[in-house]
N, C-alpha and C positions, 0 to 999 in steps of 0.2 A: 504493500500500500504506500508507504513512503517514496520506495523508490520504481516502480513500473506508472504506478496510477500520479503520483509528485502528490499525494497528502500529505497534510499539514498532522502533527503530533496531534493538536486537536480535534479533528477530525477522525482520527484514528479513534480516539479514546470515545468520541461518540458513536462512533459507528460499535464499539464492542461493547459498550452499555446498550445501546438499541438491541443488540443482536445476542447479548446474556442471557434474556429470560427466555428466550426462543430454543437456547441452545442446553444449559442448563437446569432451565425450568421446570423439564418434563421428562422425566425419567423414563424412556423406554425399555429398564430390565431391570430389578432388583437381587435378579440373582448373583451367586459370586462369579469370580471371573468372570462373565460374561457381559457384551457390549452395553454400556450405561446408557448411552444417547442418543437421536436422533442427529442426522449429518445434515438432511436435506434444510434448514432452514441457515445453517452456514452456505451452502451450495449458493441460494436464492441470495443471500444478504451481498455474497462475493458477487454475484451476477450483476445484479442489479448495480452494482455501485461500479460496475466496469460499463457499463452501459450507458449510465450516467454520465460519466469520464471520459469516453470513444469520442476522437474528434475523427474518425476514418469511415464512420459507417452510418447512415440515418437511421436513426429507430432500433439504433445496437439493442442487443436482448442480452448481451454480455455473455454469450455461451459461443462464440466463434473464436478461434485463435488470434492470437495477433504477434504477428512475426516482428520484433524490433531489431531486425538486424539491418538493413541496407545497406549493407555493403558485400561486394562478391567476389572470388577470384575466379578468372579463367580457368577452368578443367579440359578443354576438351583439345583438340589437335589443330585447332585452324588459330594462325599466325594474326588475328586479330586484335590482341590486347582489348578489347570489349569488354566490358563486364557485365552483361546482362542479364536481369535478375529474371526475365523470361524465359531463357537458356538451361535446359533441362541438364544440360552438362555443366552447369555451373554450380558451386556449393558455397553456402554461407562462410564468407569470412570475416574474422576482425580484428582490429589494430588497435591499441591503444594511444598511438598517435594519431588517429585522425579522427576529426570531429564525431563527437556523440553524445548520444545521452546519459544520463544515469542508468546503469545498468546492476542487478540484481543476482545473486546465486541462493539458493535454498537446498538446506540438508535432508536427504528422505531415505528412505531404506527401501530395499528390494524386496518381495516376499520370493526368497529359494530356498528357503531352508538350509542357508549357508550363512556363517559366520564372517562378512565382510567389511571394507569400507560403506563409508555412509554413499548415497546416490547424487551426484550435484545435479539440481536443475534448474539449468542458467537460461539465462535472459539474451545470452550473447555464444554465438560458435566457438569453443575455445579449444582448440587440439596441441597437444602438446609435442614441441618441437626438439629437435637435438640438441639446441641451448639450455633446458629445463634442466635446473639443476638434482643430482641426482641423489639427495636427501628428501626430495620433497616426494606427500603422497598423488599419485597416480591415480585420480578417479577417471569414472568415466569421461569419455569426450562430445564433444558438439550441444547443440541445444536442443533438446526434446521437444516437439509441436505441439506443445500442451496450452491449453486455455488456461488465464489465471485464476481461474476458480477452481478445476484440476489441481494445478501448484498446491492452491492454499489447502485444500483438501488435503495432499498426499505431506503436508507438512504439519498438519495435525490430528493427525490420526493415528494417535498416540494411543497403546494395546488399553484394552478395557474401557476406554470411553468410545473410539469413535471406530465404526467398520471403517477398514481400507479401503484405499480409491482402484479402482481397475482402469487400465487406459492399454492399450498400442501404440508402441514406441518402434517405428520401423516396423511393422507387420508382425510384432513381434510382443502377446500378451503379459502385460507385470502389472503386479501389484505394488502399492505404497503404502507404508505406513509412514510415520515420525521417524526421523532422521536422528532423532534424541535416544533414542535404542543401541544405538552406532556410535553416535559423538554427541554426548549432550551438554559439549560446550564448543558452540561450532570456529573458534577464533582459530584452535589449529589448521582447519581445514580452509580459512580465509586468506591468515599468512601463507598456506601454502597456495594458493591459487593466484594471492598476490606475485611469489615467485616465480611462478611458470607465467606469467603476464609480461615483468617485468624485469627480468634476468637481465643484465648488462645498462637496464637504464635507470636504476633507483636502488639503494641498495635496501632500503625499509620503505613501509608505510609511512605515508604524512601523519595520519593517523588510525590505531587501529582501537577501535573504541567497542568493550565488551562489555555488557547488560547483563546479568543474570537475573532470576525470577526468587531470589532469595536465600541466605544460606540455613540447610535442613538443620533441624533438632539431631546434632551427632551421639547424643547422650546413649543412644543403645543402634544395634546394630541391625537388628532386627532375627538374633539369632538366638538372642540369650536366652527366650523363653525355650527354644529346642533344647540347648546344648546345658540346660540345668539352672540352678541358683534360685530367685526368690519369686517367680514367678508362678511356682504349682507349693502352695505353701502348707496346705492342707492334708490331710492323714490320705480320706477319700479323692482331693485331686491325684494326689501323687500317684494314688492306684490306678485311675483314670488315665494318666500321664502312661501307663507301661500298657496299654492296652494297643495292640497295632495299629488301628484302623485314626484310634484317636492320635498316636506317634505320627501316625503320616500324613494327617490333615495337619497335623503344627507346623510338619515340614516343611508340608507345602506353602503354608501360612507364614509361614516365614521368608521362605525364597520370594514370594509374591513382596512382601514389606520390602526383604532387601534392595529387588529389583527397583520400585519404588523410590527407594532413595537413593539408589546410584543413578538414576533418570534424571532423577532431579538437582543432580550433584557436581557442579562442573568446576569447583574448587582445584582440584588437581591439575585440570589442565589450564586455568590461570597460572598455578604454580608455575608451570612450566614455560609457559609464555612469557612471564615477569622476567625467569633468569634468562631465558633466549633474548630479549630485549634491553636485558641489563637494569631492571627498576623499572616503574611505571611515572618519572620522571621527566623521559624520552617521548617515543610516537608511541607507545603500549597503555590501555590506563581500561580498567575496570570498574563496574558499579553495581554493589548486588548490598541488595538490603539484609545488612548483619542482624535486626532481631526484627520480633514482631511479629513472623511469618513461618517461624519455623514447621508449625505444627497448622501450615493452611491447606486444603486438600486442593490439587488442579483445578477442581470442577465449583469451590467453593461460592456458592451462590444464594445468599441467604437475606430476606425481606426484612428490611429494616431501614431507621433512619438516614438520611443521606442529603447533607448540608442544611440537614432542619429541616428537613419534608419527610414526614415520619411514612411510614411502608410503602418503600418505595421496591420495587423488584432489583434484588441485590443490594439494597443499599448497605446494608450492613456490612457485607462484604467488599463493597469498594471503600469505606468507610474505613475499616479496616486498613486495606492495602494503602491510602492514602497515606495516612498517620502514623503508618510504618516508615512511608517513603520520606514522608515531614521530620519524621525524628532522626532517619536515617542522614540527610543530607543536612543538618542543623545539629547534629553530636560534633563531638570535640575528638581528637586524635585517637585511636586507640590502637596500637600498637599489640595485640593479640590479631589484630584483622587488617590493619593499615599497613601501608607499604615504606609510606613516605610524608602524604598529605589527607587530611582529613576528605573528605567526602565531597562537601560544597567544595573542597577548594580544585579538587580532580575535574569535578563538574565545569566549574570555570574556565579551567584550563583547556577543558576540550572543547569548549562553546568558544572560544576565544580562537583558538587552532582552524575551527572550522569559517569562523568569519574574515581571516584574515587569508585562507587559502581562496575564499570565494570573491574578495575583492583584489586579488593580486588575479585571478582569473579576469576578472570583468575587467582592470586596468588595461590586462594583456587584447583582449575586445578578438576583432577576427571571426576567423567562420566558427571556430573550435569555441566562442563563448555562445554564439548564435543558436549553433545547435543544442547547446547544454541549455538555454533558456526556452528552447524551443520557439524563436525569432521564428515570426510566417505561420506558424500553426495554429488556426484557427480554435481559441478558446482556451488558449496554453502558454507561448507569449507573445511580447510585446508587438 
């Protein structure tokens, strides 16, 4: 939404309050494991708001593809230099040096019942060449013809809440789940993608700025009630506890918890991003809300007050995440979670980073700013 559609943050935030109670609201299965919610009213909300947005098509219904690539290289034999995007022998290419738009990647997973890399699918043709340096990971290549309501689908359709998306990719049937199964903290797989882009002409990011959705309650692991201690306390649990059937429901009950929280857990690989970057300092910086959230569930969607308008659908719940995020970026230093700089002061620095790259762009002017503002395009800019 940010970057294919160019919403504003606000925008965003109202579209996923309008589209909460629709999607959470209504529990389609109470059973365990099995799919909690209804997809088709995310489908409808992505649609419509792409359709809305469409300066290409009259009366967009927002379920059509939209290719943002235009630009092409020559495939085929004839001494032409053409690049026609009519030209069945020609295939999407693209360069980072030549004028374009904001372009997009999204993390998703395959259903093969294979343990792999996450899925990328980008917004832009991107095949990786013999410069690509060869630490980096190797996902798949080119951009998949998928509509972005597809995308947004196969990017949240995270196990237990939402069925997978089905699509043909090349004539060739897959499924998608959430990409957060794979890597659910997608910044390694950014840097890397940044690398294979940009080999020989950047040696880092201007900025690489990571979000996370809050750091878990680490306090237990989700195994302790299997593997013993104070959780079967009683004469009769205990006997209960050696019974098989009920041994192997905890089991499971527990894998299911762990699973859970390493989903949600992307701590580590900030870790590792921090020291790859040398401190968050530099162009690397993070923001995940250290308390207040620990024990929130994905789906959490609960009626209640919400800026003084008492039942409101989700209020409570956003209410909630607000006051987390208020108190998160208005704390003082702390150094169990902190790298370097307090929270607000990270924030600044990347809001500051970001305005100064975008008016050294516009200074620069040219075709390469025209297109990023989208200069000519009807309802888009200037």
């Amino acid at each position: 939404m940010l970057g294919r559609l160019r919403m504003t943050v606000t925008e965003c935030l109202e579209l996923y309050r309008s589209v909460g109670d629709d999607l959470f609201g209504k529990r389609r299965s109470r059973l365990p494991l099995m799919t909690k919610y209804y997809h088709e009213p995310l489908e409808k909300a992505v649609q419509d708001i792409v359709g809305s947005r469409c300066h290409e098509h009259e009366n967009c219904d927002g379920k059509d593809d939209l290719h943002p690539w235009g630009m092409y290289m020559d495939d085929d034999d004839d001494d032409d230099d053409k690049d026609d995007d009519e030209d069945s022998k020609t295939i999407p290419f693209f360069d980072v040096d030549e004028p374009r738009v904001c372009q997009t990647c999204c993390l998703t997973a395959t259903h093969d019942e294979q343990i792999s890399e996450a899925y990328l699918l980008r917004s832009y043709p991107h095949y990786y060449t013999d410069d690509a340096p060869n630490w980096i990971t190797r996902y798949n290549e080119g951009a998949d013809a998928l509509p972005i309501w597809k995308v947004t689908r196969a990017t949240t359709a995270a196990p237990f809440y939402f069925e997978m998306v089905r699509a043909d990719v090349d004539g060739i049937p897959k499924a998608f789940k959430d990409g957060g199964i794979r890597e659910n903290n997608p910044s390694g797989a950014a840097l890397s993608e940044f690398h294979a882009l940009y080999e020989g002409k950047a040696p880092s990011p201007a900025l690489l700025l990571s979000i996370g959705t809050g750091r878990p309650d680490q306090s237990q692991d989700g195994f302790a009630g299997v593997m013993g201690g104070s959780s079967t306390t009683s004469t009769t649990g205990a006997i209960l506890s050696r019974l098989p059937f009920i041994t192997k429901f905890m089991e499971k009950r527990a894998v299911v918890q762990n699973l859970l929280i390493k989903y949600t857990e992307g701590e580590k690989q900030h870790h590792q991003m921090r020291e790859h970057a040398r401190g968050e300092h530099t162009w690397y910086k993070r923001l995940n809300v250290s308390s207040g959230l620990e024990n929130m569930p994905l789906d959490d969607w609960v009626t209640g007050s919400w800026h003084g308008t008492p039942d409101v659908p989700g209020g409570r719940s956003l209410e909630r995440m607000e006051m987390a995020t208020e108190a998160y970026l208005h704390r003082a230093f702390d150094p169990s979670t902190d790298s370097y700089a307090p929270p607000r002061t990270m924030l600044r620095q990347a809001a500051e980073k970001l305005v100064r790259m975008r008016r050294a762009r516009e200074r620069g002017g040219g075709a390469r700013w025209d297109v990023f503002v989208g200069k000519g395009v009807a309802g888009v800019g200037p």
